[in-house]
N, C-alpha and C positions, 0 to 999 in steps of 0.2 A: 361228464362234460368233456367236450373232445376239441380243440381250434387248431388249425392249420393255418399258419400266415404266409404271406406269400414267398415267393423265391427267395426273394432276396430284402433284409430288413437292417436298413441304418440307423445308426443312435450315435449324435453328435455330444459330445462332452464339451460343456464351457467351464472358463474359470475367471474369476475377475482379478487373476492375479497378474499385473502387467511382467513383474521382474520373479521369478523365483523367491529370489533372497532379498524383496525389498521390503524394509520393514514400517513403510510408512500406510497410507491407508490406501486400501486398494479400489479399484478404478470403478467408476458407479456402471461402465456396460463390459463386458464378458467379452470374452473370446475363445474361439474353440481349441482347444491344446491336442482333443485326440478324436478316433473318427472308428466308428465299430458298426461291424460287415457279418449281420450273420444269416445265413443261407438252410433253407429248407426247415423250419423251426415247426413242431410239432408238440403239443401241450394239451396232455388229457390232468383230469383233477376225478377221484371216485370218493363216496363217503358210504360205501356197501355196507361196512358191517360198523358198526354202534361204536363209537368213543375213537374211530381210526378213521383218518383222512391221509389220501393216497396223491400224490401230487408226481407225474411223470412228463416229462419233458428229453425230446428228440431235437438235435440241428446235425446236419449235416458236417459246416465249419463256420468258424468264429475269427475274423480278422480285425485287428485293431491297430489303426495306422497312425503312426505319430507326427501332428501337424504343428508340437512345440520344437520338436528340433528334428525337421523330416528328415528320412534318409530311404531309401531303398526298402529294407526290409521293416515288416511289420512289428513293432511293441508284441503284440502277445498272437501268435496263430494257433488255433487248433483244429485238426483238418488228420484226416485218416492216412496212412502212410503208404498206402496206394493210390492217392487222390491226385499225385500229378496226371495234369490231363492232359490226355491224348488225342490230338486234332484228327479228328476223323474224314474231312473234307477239306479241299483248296478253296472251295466257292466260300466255303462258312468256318471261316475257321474258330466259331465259336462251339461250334456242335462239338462233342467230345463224349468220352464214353461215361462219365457221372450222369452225364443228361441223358444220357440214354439209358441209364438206369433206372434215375428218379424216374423219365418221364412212361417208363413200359408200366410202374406199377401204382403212379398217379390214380388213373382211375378205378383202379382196386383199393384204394385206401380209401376214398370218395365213396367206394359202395359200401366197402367193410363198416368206415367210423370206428367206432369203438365202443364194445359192447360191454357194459359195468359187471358182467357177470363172469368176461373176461380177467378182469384186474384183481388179482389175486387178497385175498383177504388177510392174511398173516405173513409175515417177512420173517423169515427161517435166517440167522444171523451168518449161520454157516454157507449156504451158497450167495452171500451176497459176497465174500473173500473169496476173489480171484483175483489172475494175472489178468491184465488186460491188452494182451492180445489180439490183434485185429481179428480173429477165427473163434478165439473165445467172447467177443464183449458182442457178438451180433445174437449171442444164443443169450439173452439177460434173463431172469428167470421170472419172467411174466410172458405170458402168451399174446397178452395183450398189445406189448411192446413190439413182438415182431410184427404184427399187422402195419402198424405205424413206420416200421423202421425202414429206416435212408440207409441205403450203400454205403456203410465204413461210418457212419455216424456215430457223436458223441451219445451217452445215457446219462441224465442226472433223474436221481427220484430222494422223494421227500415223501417220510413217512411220518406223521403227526398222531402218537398218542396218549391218550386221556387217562388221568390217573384212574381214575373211576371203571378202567378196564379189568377183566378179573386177572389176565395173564399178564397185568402188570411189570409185576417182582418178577416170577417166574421166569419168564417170555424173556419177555423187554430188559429185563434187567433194567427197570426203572429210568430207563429210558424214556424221555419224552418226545424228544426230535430223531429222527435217525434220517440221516443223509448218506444216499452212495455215488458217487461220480466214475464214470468208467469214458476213459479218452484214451481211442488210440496214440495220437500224438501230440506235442505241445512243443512251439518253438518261441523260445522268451527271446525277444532282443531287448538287451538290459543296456538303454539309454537312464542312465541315473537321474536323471534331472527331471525326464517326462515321466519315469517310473516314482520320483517324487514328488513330483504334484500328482499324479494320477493315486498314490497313499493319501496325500492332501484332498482331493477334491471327494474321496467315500468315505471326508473327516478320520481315518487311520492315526494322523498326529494331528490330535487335538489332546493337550493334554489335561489329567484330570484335576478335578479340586479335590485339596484335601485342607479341610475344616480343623482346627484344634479341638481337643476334646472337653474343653471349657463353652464350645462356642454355643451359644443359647439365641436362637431368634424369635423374637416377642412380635408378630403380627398384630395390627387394630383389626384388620379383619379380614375373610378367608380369603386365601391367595387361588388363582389358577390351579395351580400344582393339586390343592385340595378337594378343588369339587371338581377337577379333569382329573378322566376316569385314567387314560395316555399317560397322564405327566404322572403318578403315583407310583412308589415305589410296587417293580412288579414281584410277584413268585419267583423264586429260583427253580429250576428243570435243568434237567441234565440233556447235553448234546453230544451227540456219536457222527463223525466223519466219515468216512471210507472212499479213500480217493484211490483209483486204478490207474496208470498210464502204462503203455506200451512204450514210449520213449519218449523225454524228455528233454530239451538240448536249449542252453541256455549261451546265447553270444554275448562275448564281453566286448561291449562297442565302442568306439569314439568317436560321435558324429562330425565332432566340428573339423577332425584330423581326416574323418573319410576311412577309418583304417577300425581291425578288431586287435582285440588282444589275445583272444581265444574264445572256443569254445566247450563247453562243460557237457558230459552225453552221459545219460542214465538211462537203462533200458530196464522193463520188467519193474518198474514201480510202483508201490504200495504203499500206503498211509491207512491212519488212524488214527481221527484224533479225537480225545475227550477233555469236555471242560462241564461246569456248569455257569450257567449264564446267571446273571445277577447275584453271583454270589463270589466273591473275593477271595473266599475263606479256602478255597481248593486248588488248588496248582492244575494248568492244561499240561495233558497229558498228548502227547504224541509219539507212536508208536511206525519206523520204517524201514522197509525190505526193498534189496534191488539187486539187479541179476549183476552184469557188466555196464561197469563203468571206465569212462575215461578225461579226459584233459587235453585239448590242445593248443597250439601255441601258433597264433599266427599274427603275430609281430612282422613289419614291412623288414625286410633285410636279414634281421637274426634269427628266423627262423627256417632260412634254408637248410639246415644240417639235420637239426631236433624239432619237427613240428606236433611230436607229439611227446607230452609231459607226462602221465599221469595213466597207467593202465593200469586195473582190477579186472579181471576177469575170471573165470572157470576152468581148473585144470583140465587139460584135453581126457585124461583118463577118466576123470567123477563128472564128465557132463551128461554121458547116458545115464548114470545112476541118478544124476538130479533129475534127468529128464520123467522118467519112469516115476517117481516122486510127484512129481506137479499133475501128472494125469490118475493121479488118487481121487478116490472121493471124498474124502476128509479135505475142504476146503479151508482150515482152519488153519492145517498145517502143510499149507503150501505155501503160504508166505512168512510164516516164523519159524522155516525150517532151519535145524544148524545148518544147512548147508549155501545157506541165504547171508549174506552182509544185513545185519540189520544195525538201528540207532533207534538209539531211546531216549527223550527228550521231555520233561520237566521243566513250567514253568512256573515259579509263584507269581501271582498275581498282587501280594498285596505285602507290606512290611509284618504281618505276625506272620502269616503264612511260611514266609524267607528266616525270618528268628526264630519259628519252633525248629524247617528241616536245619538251619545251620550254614545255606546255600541259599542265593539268588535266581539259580538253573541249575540241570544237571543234565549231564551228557554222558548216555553210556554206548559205545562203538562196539559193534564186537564184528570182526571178519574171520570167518571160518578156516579150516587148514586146506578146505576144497577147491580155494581159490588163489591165486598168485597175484603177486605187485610188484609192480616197475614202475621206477620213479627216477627222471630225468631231473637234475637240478644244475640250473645255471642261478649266480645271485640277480643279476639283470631282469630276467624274469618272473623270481619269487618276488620282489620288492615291487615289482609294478602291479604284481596281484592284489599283494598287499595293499597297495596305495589305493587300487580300483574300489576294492570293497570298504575299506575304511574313509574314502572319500565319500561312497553311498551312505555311510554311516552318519557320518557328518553332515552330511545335504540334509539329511531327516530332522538330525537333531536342534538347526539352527531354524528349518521350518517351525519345528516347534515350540522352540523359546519364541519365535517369532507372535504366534499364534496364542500367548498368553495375553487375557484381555481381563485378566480380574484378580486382586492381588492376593484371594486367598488359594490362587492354581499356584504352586512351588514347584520347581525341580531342581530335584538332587544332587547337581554335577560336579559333587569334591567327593564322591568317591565312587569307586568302579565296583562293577558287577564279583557279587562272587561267584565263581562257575564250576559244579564241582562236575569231575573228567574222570571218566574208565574208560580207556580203551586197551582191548586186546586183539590185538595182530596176531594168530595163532598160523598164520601162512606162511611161507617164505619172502623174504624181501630184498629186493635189486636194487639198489642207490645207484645210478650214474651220475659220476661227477665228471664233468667233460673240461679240460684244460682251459676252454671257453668254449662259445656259443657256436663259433665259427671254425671249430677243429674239431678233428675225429679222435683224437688222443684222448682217453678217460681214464678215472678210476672207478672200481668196480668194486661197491661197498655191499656184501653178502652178510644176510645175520637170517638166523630161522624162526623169531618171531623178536614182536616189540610190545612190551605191556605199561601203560603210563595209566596213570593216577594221581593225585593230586589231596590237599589236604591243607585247612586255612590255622594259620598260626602270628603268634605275636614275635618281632625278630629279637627280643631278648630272648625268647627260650629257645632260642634254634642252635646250636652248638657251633655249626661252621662257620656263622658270622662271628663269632670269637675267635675260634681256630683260624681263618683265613684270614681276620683281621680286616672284615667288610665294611665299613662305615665312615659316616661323612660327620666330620665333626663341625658341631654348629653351638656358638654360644646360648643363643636363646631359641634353641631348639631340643629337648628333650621329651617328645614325639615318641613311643611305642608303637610303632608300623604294623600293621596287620598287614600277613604276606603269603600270597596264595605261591605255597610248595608242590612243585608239578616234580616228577622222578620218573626217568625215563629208563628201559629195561630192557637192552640190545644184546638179546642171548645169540652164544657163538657167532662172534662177526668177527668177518675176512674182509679179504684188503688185496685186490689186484693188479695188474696193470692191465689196458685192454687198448682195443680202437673200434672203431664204430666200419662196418660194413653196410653197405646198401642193399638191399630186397633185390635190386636188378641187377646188380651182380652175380646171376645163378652159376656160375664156373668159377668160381671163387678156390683154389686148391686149399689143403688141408695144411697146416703149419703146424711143422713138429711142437710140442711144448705149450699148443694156444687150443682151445676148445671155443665150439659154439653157444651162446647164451642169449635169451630175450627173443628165441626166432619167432614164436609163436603170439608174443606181447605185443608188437610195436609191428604196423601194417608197411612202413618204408625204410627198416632199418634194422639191424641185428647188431652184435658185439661180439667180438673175438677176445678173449680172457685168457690169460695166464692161468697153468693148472698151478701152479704152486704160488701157493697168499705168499705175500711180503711179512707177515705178522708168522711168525714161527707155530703158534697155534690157536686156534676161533678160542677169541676171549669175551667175556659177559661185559659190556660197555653199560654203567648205571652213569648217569647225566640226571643232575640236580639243576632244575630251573624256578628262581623266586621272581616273580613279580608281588612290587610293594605293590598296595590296592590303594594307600594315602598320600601317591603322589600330589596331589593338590591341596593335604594339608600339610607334608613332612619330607623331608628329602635327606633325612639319616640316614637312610639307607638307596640306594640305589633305582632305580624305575627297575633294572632287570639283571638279574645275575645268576651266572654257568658257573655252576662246577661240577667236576669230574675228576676221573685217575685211572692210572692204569699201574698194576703191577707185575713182576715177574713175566714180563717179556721180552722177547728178542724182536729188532725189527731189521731188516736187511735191505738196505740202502745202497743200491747201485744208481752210479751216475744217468743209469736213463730213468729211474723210479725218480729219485730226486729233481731231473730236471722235470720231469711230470709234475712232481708234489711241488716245486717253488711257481712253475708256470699256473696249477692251478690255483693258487692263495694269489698270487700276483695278477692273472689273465681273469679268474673267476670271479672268487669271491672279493677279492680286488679291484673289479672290474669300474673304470669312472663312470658314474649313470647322469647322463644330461635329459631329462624328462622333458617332453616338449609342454608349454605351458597350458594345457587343454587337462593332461593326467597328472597337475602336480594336485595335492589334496586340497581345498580349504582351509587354512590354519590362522588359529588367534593367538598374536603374538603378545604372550606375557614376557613384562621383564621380570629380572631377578638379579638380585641383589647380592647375591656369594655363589662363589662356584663350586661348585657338586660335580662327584659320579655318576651318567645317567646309565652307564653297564658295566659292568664287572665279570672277570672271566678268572677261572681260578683250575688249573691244574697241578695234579700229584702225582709224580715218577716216581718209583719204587724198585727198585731192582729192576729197570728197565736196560737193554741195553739197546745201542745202536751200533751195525756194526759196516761199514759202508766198503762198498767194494769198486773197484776202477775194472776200466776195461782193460783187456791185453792189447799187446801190439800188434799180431795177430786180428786182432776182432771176433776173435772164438772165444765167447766166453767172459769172463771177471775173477779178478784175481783179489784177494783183501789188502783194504790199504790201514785202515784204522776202526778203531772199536773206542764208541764212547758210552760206560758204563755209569749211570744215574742211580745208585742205591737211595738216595734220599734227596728228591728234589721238587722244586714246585715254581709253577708256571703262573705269572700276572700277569693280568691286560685290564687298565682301564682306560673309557674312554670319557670324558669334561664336554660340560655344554659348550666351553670354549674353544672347540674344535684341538684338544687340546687331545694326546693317548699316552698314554705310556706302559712299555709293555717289559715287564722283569724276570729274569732266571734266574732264580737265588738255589744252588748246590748246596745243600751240605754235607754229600760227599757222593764224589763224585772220582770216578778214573778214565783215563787219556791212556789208550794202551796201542802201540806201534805191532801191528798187526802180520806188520813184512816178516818180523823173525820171531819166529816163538823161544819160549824161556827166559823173554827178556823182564824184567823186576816191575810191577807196577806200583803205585804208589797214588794214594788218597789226596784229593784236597777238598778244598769247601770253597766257595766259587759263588760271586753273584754277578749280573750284566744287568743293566737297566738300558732303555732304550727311550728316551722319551720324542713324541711326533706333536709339531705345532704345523697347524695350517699357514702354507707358503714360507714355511723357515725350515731349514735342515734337521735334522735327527740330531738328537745329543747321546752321545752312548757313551755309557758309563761301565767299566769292567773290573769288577775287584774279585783279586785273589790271595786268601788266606792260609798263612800255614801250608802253603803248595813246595812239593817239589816238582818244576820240569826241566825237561832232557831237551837240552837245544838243539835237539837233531834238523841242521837249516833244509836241507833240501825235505824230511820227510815233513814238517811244520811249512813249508811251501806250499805240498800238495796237498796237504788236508784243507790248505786256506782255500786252495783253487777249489779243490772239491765242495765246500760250501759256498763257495762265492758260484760256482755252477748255474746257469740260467736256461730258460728254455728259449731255442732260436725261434718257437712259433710268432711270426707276426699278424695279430689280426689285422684284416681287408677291416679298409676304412668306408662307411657308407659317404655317397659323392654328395650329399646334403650335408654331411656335418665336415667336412677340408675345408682345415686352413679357420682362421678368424672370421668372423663374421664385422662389417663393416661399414657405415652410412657411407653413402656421396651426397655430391651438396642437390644433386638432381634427387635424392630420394631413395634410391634404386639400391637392393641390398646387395653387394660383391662380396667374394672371399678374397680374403688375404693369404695368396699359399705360404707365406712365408711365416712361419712359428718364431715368434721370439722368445724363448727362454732366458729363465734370469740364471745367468751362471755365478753370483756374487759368490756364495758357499755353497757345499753339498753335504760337509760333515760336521763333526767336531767330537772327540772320543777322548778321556777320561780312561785311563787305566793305574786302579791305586793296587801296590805288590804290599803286602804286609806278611814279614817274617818269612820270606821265600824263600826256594834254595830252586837258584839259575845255574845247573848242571850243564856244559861243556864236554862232548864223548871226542875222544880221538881215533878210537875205530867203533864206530856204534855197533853195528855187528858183529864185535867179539865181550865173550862176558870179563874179558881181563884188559879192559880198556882205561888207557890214564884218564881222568874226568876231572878238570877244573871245575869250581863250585864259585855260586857268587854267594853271600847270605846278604840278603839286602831288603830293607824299607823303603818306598819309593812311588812318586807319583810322576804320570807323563801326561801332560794335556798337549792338544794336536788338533789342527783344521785349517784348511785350505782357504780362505779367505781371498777372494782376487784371485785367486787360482794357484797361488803359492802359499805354501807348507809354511805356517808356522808352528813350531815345537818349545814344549817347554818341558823338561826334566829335571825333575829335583829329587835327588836321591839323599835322603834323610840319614840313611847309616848302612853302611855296607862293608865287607869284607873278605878276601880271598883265601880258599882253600885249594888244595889239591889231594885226590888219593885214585888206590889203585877200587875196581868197581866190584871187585871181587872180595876186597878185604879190606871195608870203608872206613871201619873204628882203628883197624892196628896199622894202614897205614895212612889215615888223614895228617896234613902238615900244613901248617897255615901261614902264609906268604903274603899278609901284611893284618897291619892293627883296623880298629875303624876307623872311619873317614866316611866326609859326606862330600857330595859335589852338584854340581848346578851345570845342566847345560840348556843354553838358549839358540835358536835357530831362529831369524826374524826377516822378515823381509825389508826390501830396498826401501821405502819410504820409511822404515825406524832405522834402518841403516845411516854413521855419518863416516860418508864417501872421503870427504876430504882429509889428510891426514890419518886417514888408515891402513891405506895401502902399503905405502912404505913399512908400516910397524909391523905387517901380515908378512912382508917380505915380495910380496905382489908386483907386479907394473900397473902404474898407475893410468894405462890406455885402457887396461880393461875393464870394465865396468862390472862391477858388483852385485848380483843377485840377492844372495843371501850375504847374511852375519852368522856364524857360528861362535859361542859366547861361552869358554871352560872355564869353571872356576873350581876347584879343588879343595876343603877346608878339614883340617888334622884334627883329629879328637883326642 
């Protein structure tokens, strides 16, 4: 059987659904949401040889236009990647060179038809695995199919057989269905909203019934289901996939904004997939290969610098050797070749299925060493990816609760999926971390490969939730969390400083000390790299990440938690590295995100009743050192100013649903060494800082030092503070939609307000407790035979600006004065008074009383009083 329909064949899509998300009853007439264009369609069917039925199918292209939330480009295209047409005439400018293709071998197809003798009787599994390439997918391996074939057109074939075949097992590999798809190209415009009702309308989320196993139904008498032959439970058969595309490009859109967020490009793509149908009991299997891929970023404004994110491609040396590869005749292994990116993909279908493997899904990644990656990261744009796809997540999910109409359908949603994860990175890899979106200043994080895995456990038996001391303490919650442990494994990684170069800058001279990186990666941009890491030598970075899986029954433990460590490093901190590293925390990952209300997610707000952890961040210093260096006066060069040595320390950060963080550096020993003179004496202390951040209120920092001795050397203790206190001068360009406040008139009409008003009330408030410290005093610090007064003293100082004046409060609990020589501290210390404690108060003018003090201060009483300074002195 042979049909040919005509040019061009529409199929309108209705849905009665008025609103998306509405969950009331939907509307008794339809409306069309989408609108499908397919052209040149060609449809033979053979039943030649006994128990096989041959089903093949020709179109040219496939357009599918979105009439729920229209825009320009089309929901789903697929169309040959030489099919832009070519206007061949001014008079007609519909005439083009596709039609002059079809129409030269029209009436040869008309005479040919399709001969069943033509249509090949056995499907050989191996030449059905190919690339699909516009050069390769015209040669399909049926004869019959070129007679029929359109210029650059799609192939789908459907082979149907019968168990009762003798090559069954053998052949078939008990295969019943086997499906191939071969498309040159595929363009997804991914409108979430039309792509989720369009899952709704070919019933995709409808969800299933699941009956208890008590459940017993007693019929008076026979039901539909029993004597329709349709409604009975059918046989399970096994189904085989095989999807080809030459390139696949998927736009992340915002219709209602007019704008994308990017585009996603895969060339040379291959699937496979197997499941069997009516049967629960088997997990779908899906198996995929793809040449070069990429990522880009076309966000309105922030992506003039970085527009592309995300490159995989073939190193330039192993692309002829791949090449020579793929034109093998072992079809087989040209697309699970190692030198192919492939993903392997595991789904259980059913709750025994997911409890025998132990897993939900399984995800196994493997990219070859034949291939390189570069990966541009700004947080502005990882967070909005995020948001796009976990929004599309969401839209599905509520269509589907939506969509329950019967109370034995349940779903699951107090616990999350388990997902078990192998990926191994065995290529080189490029992290750009750019100071923001809008600067060419980056750092350049080098490692040679990344291997992650992952593995599900109870958080009692985890050992670092004890050691780090993770957990949210709750009265009536004694919850044992099941927590998916992901470990991340970043062998030999470097650390540079760089800038970003432009492609059209081809004169670019060569800078002493800087090399070229990424030139072959990235189509509009390159980077210029430091030869020498800032990290003294490529160290192995292991990153521990838990997600709890019972956040919706238990929140003992945290939704998400980092940890990591580094040990026995050096890191080499110059004032331009530094001002890089605080501008990119501050400018990047820092970055304030105002999402316009089109890309914020979906969300259902639960309240909650105590406040909890929802991250945790947990680093380990180890014989790390920092050693920071200042520029010259000169400008040639860096000269060291100080080295701060962490033998034993560890880094907190959490962050509270109440917009609350606090973030701690607890030393337990730790050295401060004056870097200008060598030989000079160093000395241990044990040291903790707390910093706590509330939304719209100041930071409160807290800094306690134990058992310390330091050297009040004032000028060098000046430049170390400048030195961290160091910021980057980059000011990011302000986009001219978001200046200034935004602000009603009484007319309607939306103005800015250029004018910011900032609340200046506070900015600080800092906490400094001394316990058992020894406050060293040098008289010549650069000699080792220098007189040194000592303070020994307990003492606490709180301090913050309030209305913009200092108040202070110091209360020194016990203290006492020494003096010796530095050279000979035991034989000549001499101690130059007893203890004593003392109080001093610094206050401002509204606790100040003006009247009557002046005179006793010794003052004129015209001047007007600022501060209070308040000495009280008491003898032990």
């Amino acid at each position: 059987l042979y049909m040919r329909f005509g040019r061009k064949i529409k199929v309108e899509l209705r849905s009665k659904r008025g609103n998306l998300l509405d969950r009331k009853k939907k509307s008794a007439t339809s409306t069309p949401f989408a609108l499908g264009d397919m052209r040149d369609l060609v449809v033979g069917i053979t039943n030649r040889e006994q128990f096989i039925t041959t089903v093949k199918i020709d179109f040219g292209s496939l357009e599918v236009k979105d009439l729920f939330e229209p825009t320009s480009d089309e929901l789903l295209c697929i169309r040959s990647q030489t099919s832009l047409k070519k206007q061949m005439s001014v008079s007609c400018p519909s005439l083009n060179v596709d039609d002059l293709r079809c129409k030269s071998s029209l009436s040869q197809r008309r005479i040919r038809s399709l001969s069943v003798n033509s249509l090949s009787t056995t499907v050989d599994n191996s030449k059905n695995e190919r690339l699909g390439s516009p050069q390769e997918s015209a040669a399909f391996n049926s004869t019959a199919l070129k007679n029929i074939d359109v210029v650059g057109a799609s192939h789908f074939t459907c082979l149907l057989i019968g168990k009762e075949h003798p090559s069954f097992e053998s052949e078939y590999k008990k295969v019943s269905c086997l499906i191939n798809m071969d498309v040159p190209k595929i363009e997804i415009c991914m409108n979430r909203r039309s792509y989720t009702l369009l899952l709704d309308f070919f019933g995709l989320l409808e969800p299933k019934a699941e009956l208890p196993e008590d459940y017993i139904e007693i019929q008076a008498r026979p039901s539909a289901a029993s004597t329709n032959i349709a409604l009975q439970d059918l046989e399970p058969y096994n189904m085989k996939v095989k999807f080809n595309a030459g390139l696949i490009q998927i736009v992340m859109n915002y219709p209602t904004n007019k704008c994308q967020l990017g585009v996603i490009r895969a060339e040379e793509v291959f699937m496979i997939a197997e499941a069997r149908i009516n049967d629960n009991e088997v997990p779908l299997e899906i198996s995929l290969s793809l040449g070069n891929c990429s990522l880009s970023d076309s966000t309105p404004f922030y992506s003039e610098l970085y527009s592309e994110r995300v490159n995989l491609r073939a190193l330039p040396n192993k692309k002829e050797e791949v090449e020579q590869t793929f034109h093998s005749d072992d079809e087989n292994q040209k697309h699970m070749l190692p030198s192919r990116t492939t993903l392997h993909i595991t789904k259980c279908l059913c709750a025994t299925s997911a409890t025998a493997k132990g897993y939900d899904a399984s995800i196994m990644l493997r990219i070859p060493p034949t291939v390189s990656i570069s990966y541009v990261h700004t947080h502005r744009y990882f967070i909005a990816l995020l948001d796009f796809w976990q929004h599309f997540i969401e839209l599905q999910n509520i269509v589907m609760r939506n969509n329950i109409s019967s109370p034995n359908i349940q779903m699951n949603n107090d616990v999350r999926s388990r997902i078990k994860l192998i990926c191994e990175i065995e290529c080189p890899c490029v992290i750009v971390l750019p100071l923001n979106q809008l600067s060419n200043q980056v750092l350049l994080c080098e490692t040679a490969n990344i291997r992650i895995n992952n593995r599900f456990q109870l958080s009692s038996l985890i050992p670092k939730f004890q050691d780090f001391e993770i957990t949210n303490v709750f009265d009536d919650d004694d919850h044992d969390c099941c927590i998916d442990w992901m470990s991340v494994v970043c062998t030999e990684t470097s650390l540079y400083e760089g800038v970003r170069v432009s492609n059209t800058k081809a004169g670019v001279r060569e800078i002493p000390g800087y090399e070229r990186v990424c030139c072959d990666m990235f189509q509009h941009f390159h980077f210029l790299s430091s030869r020498k890491s800032v990290l003294s030598r490529p160290c192995d970075l292991l990153i521990d990440i838990f997600r709890n899986l019972d956040i919706f029954v238990s929140h003992r433990v945290p939704d998400v938690v980092i940890t990591t460590s580094l040990a026995n490093l050096n890191v080499k901190l110059t004032t331009e590295f530094y001002r890089l590293l605080r501008g990119f925390l501050s400018m990047n990952l820092g970055d304030a995100l105002v999402l316009a209300s089109e890309t914020i997610p979906i969300e259902e707000v639960i309240g909650v009743s105590s406040k909890y952890a929802s991250f945790s961040f947990r680093m380990m210093l180890v014989n790390v050192e920092f050693n920071c260096f200042v520029q010259c006066e000169n400008s040639q060069g860096f000269v060291p100013l100080a080295g701060v040595k962490l033998n034993s320390s560890r880094i907190s950060f959490d962050v509270y649903i109440d917009n609350q963080s606090e973030l701690d550096l607890i030393c337990e020993s730790t050295e401060l060494i004056d870097m200008r003179f060598f030989g000079m004496r160093k000395s241990k202390l044990m040291s903790e800082a707390h910093i706590v951040f509330k939304c719209d209120e100041p930071p409160v920092i807290t800094l306690v030092l134990l058992n310390a001795r330091v050297l009040l050397l004032l000028d060098w203790l000046n430049d170390v503070k400048n030195f961290f206190l160091l910021h980057s001068d980059f000011i990011p360009p302000v986009e001219d939609a978001y200046r200034g406040i935004v602000r009603t008139t009484k007319l309607g009409i939306m103005e800015r307000d250029p004018q910011i008003h900032e609340s200046v009330e506070q900015t600080f408030s800092l906490k400094i407790t001394l316990k058992e410290c020894d406050l060293i005093l040098l008289e010549k610090p650069e000699s080792l035979h220098s007189l040194a007064l000592v303070a020994h003293t307990t003492a606490v100082l709180n301090m913050n600006d309030a209305r913009k004046l200092f108040n202070v409060n110091l209360e020194i609990q016990r203290i006492n004065l020494d003096w010796f020589m530095m050279a000979s501290e035991s034989e000549s210390r001499c101690q130059l008074t007893n203890d004593f404690s003392m109080t001093i108060s610094l206050s401002v003018e509204s606790d100040t009383d003006v009247e009557g003090q002046s005179p006793k201060l010794g003052l004129s009483s015209i001047i007007p009083i600022k501060h209070q300074l308040v000495k009280q002195i008491f003898h032990k």
